[in-house]
N, C-alpha and C positions, 0 to 999 in steps of 0.2 A: 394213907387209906388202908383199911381192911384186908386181908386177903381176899383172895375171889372166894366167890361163895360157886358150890357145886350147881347149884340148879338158879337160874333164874326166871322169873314167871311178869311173862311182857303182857301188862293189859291195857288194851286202847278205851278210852273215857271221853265222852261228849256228854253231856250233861244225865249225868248220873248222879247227883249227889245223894239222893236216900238210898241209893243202893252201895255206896261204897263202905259205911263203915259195916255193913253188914259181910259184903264182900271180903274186908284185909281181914274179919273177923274168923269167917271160914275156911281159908285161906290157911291162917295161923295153927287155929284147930285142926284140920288135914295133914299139915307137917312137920308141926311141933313136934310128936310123938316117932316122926322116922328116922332120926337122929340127920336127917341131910342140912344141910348149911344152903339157906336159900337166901333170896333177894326178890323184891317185888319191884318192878318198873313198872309205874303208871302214867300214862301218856294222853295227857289231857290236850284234847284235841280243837282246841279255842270253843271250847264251853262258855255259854252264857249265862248258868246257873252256881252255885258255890259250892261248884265239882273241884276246881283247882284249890279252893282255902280246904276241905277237906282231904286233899292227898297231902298238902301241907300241913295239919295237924295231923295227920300218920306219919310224916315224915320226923317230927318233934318225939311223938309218943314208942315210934320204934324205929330202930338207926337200921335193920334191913330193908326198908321201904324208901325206896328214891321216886321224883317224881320231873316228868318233863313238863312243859308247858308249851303250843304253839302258838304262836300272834296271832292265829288266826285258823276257821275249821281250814285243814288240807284232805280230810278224811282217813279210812280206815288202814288202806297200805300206808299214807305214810307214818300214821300212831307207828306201825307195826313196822317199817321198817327202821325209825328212831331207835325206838327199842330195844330191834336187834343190834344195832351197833353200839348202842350204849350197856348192854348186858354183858355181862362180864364171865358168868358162867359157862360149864362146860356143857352144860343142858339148858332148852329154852324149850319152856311152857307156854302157849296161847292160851288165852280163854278171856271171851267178854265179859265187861262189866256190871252186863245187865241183870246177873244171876240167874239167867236159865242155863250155863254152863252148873256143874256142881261141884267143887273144889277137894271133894269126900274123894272122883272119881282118879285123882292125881298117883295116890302111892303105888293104885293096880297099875295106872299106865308106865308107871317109872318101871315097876316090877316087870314089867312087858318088856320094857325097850332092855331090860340086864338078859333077863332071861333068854328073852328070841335074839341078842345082839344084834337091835335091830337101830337100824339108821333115825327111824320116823315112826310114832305112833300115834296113830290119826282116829279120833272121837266119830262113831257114829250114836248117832241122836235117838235112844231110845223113846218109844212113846211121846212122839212130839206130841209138844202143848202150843200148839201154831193154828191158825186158823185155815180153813179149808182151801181158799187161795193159795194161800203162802205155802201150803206144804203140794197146790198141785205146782206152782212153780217153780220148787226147785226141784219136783223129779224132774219137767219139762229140763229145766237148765243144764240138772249133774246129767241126766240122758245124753244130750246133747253135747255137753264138754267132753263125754268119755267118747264119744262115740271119733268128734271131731280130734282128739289130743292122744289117741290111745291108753288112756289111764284109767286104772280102776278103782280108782278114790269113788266109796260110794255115796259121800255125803261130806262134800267137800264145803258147805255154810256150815257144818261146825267147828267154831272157832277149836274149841278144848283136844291142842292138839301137843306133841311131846317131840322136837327136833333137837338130834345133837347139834351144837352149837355151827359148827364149819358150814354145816352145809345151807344153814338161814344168813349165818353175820353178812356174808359179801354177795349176799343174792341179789342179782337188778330185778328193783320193783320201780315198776309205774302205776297210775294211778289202777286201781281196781284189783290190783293183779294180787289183791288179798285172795280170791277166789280159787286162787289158783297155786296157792304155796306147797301140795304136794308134785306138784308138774314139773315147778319151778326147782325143787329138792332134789327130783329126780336128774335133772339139766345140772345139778352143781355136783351129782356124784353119788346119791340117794340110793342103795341097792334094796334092800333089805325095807321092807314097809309095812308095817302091821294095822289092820285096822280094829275093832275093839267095841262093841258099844259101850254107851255112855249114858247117864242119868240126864234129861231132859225137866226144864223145869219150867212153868208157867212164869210169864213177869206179871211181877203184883208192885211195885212202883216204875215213874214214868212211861213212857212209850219208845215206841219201837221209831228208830229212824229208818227203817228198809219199806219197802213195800212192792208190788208188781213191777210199777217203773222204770224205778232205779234199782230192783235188783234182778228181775227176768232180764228184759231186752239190751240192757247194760250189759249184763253177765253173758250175755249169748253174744253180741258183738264182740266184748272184749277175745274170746276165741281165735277167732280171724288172728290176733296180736300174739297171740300164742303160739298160733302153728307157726307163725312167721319165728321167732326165735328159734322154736323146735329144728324149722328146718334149717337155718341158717347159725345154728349152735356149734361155738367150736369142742368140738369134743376129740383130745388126745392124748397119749401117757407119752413122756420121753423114755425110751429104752436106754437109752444109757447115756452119758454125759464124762467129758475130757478135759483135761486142766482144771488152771484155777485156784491149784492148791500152793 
């Protein structure tokens, strides 16, 4: 196998397929030119449509692109948590399939995380291109999560996010708790967090799998699951240690 490559970039895929070649397309063109050594993880999340034979002919046409496949939909944490443990990089990029992430917004985020030496650099959603619903329920939600978890992630439904690698690879996720990856960052050792806006882009193929649902009243239960780890988190340093040697 290859060396590690420095960055790797984990995207979760349920039936995406006209947006994917467009996607590894801008992708390529965002970090070709930064001299970093990357890798593309795509995590086809038991798609019904010919989302997985297209990660597969990207996988033929450029040997930085791997692709997983699940038996079957698990959903969004678990695309994203396969990923992280299958990435190999020292950096791990988030960002959906669907192309309203914009893959242009990558170099400044990397440039973020050198410069502020910073743990996690987290995407807010400039000029959302979301329907009036959807963008009143996720202030409803992030209101409510920050309020209940103490965090000040202000727009924690954007994916297009920059973690160094330790602190994603061994993180416990359960289902939903995509929503929640900066809280969870913060619980594995996360100090240092920057946030950033980000270019926001309308989707112009397929549709949206979220809606009020499944992502307001979801998102706001899943909470409760939260505080519960928060409070029952072991958090310690050993000060010193004897033998052994």
């Amino acid at each position: 196998m290859a060396a590690a490559p420095q960055l790797s970039l984990v995207v979760p895929v349920y039936e995406e397929e006209e947006n994917l070649p467009i996607l590894f397309r801008e992708i390529r063109a965002a970090l070709e030119g930064t001299g970093i050594d990357f890798e593309i993880l795509a995590v086809d999340d038991g798609s019904g449509d010919g989302s997985w034979e297209r990660i597969r002919a990207e996988t033929v046409a450029d040997a930085r692109v791997r692709g997983l496949r699940f038996e079957r939909n698990c959903g969004q944490t678990a695309a994203f948590a396969a990923g992280f443990r299958a990435a190999r990089g020292g950096i791990i990029v988030t960002l959906d399939s669907d192309l309203q992430n914009d893959p242009a917004d990558i170099p400044r985020m990397l440039q973020v995380l050198e410069e502020r030496q910073a743990d996690v650099v987290l995407g807010i959603r400039r000029n959302r291109h979301d329907n009036l619903i959807r963008r009143l329920s996720s202030k409803v939600a992030n209101g409510y999560r920050r309020w209940r978890t103490r965090d000040d992630t202000v727009d924690t439904g954007c994916s297009l996010k920059v973690f160094r690698a330790p602190f994603v690879r061994e993180m416990p996720l359960f289902k939903g708790m995509h929503r929640f990856l900066p809280t969870l960052a913060r619980m594995q050792g996360a100090r240092n967090i920057v946030q950033i806006e980000v270019n926001h882009r309308p989707r112009v193929h397929g549709r949206s799998k979220y809606g009020v649902w499944n992502r307001l009243w979801v998102g706001l239960a899943d909470v409760g699951a939260v505080r519960w780890m928060q409070k029952r988190h072991l958090n310690y340093r050993v000060a010193e240690q004897a033998g052994g040697e």
